[in-house]
Biopython code that builds the backbone (N, CA, C, O; Angstrom):
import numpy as np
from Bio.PDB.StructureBuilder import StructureBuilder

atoms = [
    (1, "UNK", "N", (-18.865, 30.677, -32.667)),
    (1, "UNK", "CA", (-18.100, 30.860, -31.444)),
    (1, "UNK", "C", (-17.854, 29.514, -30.743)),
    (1, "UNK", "O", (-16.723, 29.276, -30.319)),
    (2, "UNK", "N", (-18.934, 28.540, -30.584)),
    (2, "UNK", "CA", (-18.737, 26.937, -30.180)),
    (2, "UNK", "C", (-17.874, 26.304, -30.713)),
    (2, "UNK", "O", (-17.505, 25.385, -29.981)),
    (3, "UNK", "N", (-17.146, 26.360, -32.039)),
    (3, "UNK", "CA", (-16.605, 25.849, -33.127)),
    (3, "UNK", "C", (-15.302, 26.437, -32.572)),
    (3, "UNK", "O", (-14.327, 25.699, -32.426)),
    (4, "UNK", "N", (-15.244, 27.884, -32.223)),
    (4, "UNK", "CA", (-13.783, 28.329, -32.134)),
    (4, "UNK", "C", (-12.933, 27.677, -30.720)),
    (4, "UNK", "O", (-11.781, 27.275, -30.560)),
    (5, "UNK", "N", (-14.158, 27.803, -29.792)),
    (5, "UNK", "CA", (-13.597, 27.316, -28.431)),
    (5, "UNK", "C", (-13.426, 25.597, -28.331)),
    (5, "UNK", "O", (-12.793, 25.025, -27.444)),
    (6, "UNK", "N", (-14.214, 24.866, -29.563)),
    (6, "UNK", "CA", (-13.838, 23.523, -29.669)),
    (6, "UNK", "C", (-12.629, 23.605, -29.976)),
    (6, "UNK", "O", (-11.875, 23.121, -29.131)),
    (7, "UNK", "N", (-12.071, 24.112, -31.024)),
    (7, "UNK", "CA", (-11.313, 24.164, -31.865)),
    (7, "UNK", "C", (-9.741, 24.413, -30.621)),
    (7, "UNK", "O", (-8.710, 23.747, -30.532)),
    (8, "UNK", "N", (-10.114, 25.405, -29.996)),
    (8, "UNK", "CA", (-8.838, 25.794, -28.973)),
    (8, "UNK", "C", (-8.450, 24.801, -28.031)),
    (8, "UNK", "O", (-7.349, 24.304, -27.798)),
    (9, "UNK", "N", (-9.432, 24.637, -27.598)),
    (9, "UNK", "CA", (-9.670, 22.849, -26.688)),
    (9, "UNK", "C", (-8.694, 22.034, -27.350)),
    (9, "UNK", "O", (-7.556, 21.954, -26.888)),
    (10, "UNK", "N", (-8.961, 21.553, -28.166)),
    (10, "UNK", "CA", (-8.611, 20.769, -28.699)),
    (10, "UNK", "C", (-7.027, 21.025, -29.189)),
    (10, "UNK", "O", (-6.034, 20.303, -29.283)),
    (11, "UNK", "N", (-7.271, 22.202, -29.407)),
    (11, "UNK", "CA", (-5.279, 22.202, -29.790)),
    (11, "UNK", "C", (-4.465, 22.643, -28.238)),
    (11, "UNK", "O", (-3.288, 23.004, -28.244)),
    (12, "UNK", "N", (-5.155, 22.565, -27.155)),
    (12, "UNK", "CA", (-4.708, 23.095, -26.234)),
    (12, "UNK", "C", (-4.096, 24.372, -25.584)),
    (12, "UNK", "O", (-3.298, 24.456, -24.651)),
    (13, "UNK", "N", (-4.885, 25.667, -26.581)),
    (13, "UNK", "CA", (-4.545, 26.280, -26.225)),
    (13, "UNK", "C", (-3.999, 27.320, -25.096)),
    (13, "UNK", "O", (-3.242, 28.291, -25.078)),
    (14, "UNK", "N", (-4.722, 26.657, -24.251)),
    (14, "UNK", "CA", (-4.615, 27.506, -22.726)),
    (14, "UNK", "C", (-3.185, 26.588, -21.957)),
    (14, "UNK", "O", (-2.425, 27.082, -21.124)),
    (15, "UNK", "N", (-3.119, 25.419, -22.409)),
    (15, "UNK", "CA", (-2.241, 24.629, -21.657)),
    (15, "UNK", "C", (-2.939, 23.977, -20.485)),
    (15, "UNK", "O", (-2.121, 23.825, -19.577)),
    (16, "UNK", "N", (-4.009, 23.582, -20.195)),
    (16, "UNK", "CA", (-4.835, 24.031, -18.924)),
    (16, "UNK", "C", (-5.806, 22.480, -19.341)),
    (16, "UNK", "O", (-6.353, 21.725, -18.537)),
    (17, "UNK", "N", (-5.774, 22.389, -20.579)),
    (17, "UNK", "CA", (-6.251, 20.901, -20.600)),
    (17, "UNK", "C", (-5.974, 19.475, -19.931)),
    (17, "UNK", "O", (-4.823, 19.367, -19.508)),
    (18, "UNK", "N", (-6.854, 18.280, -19.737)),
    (18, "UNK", "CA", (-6.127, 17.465, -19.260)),
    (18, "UNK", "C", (-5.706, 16.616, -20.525)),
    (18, "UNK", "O", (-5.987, 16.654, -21.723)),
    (19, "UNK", "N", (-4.764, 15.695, -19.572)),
    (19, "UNK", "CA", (-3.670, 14.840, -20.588)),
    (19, "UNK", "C", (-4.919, 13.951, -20.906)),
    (19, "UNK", "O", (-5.683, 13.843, -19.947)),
    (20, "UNK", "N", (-5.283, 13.305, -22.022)),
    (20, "UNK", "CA", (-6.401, 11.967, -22.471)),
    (20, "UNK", "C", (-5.720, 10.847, -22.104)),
    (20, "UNK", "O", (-4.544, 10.565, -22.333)),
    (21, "UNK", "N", (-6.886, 9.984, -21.278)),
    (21, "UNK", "CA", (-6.089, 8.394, -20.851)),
    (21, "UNK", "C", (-5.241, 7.692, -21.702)),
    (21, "UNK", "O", (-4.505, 6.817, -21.246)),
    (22, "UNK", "N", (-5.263, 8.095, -23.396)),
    (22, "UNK", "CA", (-4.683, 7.343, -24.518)),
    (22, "UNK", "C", (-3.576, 7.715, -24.460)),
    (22, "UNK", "O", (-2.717, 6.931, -24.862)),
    (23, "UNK", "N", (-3.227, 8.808, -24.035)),
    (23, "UNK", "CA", (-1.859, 9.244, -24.415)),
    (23, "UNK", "C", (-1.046, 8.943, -22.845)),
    (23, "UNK", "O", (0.180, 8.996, -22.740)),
    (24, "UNK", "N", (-1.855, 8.665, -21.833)),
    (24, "UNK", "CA", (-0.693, 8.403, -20.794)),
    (24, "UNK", "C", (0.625, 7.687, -20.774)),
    (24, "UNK", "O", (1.591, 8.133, -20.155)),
    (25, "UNK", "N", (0.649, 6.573, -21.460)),
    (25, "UNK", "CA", (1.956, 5.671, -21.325)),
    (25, "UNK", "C", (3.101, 6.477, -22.493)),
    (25, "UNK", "O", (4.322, 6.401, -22.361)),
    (26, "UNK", "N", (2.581, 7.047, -23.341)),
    (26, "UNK", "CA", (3.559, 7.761, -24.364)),
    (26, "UNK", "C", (3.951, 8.781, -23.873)),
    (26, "UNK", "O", (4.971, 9.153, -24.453)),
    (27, "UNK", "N", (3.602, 9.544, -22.950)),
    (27, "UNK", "CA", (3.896, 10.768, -22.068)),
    (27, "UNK", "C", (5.064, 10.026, -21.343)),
    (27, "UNK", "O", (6.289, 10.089, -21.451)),
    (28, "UNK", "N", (4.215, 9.303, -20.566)),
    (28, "UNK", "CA", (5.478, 9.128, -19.620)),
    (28, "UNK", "C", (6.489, 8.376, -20.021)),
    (28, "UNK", "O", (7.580, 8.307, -19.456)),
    (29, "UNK", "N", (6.100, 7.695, -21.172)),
    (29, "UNK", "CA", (7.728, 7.425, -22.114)),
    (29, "UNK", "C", (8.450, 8.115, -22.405)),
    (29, "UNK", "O", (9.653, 7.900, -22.258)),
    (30, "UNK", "N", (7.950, 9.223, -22.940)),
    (30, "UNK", "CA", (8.453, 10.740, -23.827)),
    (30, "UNK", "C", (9.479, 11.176, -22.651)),
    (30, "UNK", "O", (10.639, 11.491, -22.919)),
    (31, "UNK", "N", (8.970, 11.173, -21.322)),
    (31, "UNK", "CA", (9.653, 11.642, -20.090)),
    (31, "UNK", "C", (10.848, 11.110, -19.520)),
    (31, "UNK", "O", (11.586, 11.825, -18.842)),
    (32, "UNK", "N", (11.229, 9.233, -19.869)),
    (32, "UNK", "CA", (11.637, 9.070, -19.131)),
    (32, "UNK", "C", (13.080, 9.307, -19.314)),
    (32, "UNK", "O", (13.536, 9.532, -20.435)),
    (33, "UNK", "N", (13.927, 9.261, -18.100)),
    (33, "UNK", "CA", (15.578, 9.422, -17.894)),
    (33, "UNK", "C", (16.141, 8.614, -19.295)),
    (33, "UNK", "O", (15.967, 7.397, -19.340)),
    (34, "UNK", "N", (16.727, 9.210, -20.284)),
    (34, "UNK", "CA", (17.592, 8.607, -21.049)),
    (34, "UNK", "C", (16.773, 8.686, -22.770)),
    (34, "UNK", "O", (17.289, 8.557, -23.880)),
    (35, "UNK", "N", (15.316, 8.951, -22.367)),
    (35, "UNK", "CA", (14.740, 9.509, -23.778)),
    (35, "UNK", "C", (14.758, 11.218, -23.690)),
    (35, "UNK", "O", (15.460, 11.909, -24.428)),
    (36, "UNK", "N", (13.848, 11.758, -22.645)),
    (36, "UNK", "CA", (13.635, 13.141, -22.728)),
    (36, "UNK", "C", (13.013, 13.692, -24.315)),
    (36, "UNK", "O", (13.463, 14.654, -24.937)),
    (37, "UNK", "N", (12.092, 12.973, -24.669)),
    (37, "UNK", "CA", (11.355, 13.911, -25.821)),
    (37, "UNK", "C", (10.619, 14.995, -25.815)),
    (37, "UNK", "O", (10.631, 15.879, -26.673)),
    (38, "UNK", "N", (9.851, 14.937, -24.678)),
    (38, "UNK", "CA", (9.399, 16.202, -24.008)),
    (38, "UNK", "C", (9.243, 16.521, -22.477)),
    (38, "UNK", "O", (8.970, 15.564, -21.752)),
    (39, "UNK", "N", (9.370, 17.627, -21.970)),
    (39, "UNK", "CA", (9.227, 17.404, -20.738)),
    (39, "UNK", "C", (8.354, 18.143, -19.960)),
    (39, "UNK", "O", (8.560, 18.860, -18.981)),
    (40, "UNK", "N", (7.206, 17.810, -20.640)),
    (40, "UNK", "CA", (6.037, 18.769, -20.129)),
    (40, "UNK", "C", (4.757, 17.853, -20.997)),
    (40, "UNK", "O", (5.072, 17.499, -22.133)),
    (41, "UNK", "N", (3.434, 17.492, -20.534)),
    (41, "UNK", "CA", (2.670, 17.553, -21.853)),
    (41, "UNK", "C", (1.526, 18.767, -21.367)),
    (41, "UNK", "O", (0.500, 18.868, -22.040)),
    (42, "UNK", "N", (1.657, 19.339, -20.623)),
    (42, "UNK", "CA", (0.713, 20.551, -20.058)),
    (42, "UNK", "C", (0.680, 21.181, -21.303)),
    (42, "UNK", "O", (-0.465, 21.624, -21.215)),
    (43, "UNK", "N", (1.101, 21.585, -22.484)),
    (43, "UNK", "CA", (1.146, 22.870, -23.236)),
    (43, "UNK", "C", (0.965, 21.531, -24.941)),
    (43, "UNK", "O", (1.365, 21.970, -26.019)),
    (44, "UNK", "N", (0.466, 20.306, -24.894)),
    (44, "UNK", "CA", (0.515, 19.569, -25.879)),
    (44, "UNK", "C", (-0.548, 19.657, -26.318)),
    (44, "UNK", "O", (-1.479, 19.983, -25.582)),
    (45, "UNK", "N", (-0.717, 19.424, -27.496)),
    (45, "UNK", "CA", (-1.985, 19.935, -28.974)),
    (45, "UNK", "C", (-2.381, 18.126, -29.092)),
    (45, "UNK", "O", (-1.515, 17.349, -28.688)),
    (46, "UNK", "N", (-3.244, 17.752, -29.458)),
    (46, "UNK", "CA", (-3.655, 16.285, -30.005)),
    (46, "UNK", "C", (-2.796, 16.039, -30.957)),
    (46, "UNK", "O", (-2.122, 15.013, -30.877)),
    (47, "UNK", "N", (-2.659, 16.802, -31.906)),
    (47, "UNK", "CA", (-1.682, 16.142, -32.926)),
    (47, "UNK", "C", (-0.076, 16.169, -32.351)),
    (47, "UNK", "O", (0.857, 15.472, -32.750)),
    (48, "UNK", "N", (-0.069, 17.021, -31.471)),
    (48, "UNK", "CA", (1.116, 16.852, -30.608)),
    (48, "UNK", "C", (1.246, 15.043, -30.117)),
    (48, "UNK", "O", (2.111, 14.232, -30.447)),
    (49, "UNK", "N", (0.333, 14.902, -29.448)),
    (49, "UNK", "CA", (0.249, 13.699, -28.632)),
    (49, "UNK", "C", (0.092, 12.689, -29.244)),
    (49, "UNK", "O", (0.684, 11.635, -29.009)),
    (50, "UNK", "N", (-0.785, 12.886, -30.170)),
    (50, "UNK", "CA", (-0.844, 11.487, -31.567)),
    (50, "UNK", "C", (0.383, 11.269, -32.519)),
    (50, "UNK", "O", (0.600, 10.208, -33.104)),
    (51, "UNK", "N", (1.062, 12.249, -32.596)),
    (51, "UNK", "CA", (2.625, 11.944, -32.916)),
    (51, "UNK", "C", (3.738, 11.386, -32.163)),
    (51, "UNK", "O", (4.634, 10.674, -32.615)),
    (52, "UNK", "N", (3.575, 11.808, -30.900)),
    (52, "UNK", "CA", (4.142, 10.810, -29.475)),
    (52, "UNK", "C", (3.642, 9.651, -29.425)),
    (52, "UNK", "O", (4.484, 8.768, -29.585)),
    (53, "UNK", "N", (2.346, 9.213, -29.226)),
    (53, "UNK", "CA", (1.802, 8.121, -29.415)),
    (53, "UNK", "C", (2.278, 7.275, -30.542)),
    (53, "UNK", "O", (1.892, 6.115, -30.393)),
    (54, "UNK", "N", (2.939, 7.444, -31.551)),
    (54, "UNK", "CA", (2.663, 6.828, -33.152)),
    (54, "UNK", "C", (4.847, 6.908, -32.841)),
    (54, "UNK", "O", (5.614, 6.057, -33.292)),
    (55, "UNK", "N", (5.124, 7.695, -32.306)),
    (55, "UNK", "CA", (6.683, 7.343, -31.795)),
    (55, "UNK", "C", (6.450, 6.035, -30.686)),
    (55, "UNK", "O", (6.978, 4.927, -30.789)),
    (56, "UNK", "N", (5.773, 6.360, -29.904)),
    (56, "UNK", "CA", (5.778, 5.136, -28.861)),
    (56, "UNK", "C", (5.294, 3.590, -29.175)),
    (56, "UNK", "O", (5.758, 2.546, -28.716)),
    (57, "UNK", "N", (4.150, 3.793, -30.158)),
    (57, "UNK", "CA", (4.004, 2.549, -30.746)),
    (57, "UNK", "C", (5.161, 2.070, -31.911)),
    (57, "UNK", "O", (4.998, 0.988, -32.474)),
    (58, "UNK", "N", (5.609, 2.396, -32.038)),
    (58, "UNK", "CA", (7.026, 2.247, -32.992)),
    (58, "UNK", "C", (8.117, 1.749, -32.281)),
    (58, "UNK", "O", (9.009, 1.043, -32.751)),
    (59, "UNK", "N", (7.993, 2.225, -30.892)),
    (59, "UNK", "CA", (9.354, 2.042, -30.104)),
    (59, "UNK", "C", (10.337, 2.995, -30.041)),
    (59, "UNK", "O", (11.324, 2.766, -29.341)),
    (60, "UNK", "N", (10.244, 4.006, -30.638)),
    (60, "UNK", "CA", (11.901, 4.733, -30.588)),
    (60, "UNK", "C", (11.547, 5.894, -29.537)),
    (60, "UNK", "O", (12.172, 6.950, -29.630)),
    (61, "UNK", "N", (10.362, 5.712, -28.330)),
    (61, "UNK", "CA", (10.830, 6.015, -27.029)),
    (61, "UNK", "C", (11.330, 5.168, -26.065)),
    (61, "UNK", "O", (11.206, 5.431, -24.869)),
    (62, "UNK", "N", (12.014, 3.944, -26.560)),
    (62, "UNK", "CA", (12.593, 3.175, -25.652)),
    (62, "UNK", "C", (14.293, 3.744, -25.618)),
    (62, "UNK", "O", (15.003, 4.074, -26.567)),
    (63, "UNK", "N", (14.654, 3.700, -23.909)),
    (63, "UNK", "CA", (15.896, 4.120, -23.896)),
    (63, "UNK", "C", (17.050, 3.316, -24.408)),
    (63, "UNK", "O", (18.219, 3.688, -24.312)),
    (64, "UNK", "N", (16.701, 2.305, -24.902)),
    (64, "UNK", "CA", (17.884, 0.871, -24.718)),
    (64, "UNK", "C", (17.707, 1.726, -26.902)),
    (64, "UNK", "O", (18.779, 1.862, -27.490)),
    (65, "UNK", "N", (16.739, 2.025, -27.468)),
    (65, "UNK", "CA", (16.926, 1.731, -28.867)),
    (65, "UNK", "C", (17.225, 3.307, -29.275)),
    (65, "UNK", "O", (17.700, 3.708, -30.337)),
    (66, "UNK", "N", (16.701, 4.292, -27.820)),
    (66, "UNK", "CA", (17.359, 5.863, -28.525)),
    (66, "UNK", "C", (18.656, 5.815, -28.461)),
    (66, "UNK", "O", (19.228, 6.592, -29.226)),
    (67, "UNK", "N", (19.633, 4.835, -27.475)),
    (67, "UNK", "CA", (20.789, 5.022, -27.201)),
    (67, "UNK", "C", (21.335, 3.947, -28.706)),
    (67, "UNK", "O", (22.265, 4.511, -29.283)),
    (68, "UNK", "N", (21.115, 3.200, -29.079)),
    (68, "UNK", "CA", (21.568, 2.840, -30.583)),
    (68, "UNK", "C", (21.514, 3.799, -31.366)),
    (68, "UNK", "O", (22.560, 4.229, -31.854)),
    (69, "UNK", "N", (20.187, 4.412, -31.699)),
    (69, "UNK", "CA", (20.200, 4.857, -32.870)),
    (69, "UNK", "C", (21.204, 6.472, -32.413)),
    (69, "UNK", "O", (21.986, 6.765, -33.318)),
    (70, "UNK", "N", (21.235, 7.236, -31.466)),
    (70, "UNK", "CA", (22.673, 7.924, -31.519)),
    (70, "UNK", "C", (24.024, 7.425, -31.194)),
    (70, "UNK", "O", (24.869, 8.257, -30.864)),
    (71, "UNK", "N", (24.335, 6.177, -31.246)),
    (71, "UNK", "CA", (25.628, 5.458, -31.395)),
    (71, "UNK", "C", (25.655, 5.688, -33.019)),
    (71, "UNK", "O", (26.295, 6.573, -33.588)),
    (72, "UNK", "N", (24.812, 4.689, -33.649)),
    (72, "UNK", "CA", (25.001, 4.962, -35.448)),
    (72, "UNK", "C", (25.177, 6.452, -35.955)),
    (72, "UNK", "O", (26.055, 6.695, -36.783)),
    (73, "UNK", "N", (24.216, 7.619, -35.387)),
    (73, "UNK", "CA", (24.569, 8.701, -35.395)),
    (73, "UNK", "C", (25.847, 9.259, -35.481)),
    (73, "UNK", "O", (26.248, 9.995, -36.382)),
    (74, "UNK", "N", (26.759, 8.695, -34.041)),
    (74, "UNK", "CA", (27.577, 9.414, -33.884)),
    (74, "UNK", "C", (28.892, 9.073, -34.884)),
    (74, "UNK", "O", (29.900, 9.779, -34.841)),
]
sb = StructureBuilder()
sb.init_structure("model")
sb.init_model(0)
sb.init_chain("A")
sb.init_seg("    ")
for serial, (resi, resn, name, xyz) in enumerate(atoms, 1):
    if name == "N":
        sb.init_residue(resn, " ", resi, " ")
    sb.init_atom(name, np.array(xyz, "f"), 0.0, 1.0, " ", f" {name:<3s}", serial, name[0])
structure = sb.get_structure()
């Protein structure tokens, strides 16, 4: 039963978790005017956030390089 409620924790199931200090700056990248990747992290799983994180260390939550890469897109 300890194992299951780790387990929910951790994927966030309730939504009710807090955001981890690691993931703050990728959140509010994810957020800002002109990226919009997500707009909530209340309802985010770790592997949710470690995939935001691993976008943000990459850069392609910057608004100046999402707006290139849908120019080439378009």
């Amino acid at each position: 039963e300890k194992r299951i409620i780790a387990l929910e924790k951790k994927l966030n199931m309730s939504g009710k978790e807090p955001l981890p200090k690691w993931a703050e700056p990728a959140v509010i990248a994810g957020k800002q005017e002109g990226v919009e990747a997500i707009a909530t992290s209340a309802d985010k799983s770790v592997p949710e956030l470690s995939a935001l994180q691993m976008m943000y260390n990459m850069g392609l939550l910057d608004p100046d390089i999402l707006a290139s890469i849908r120019k080439l897109k378009a």
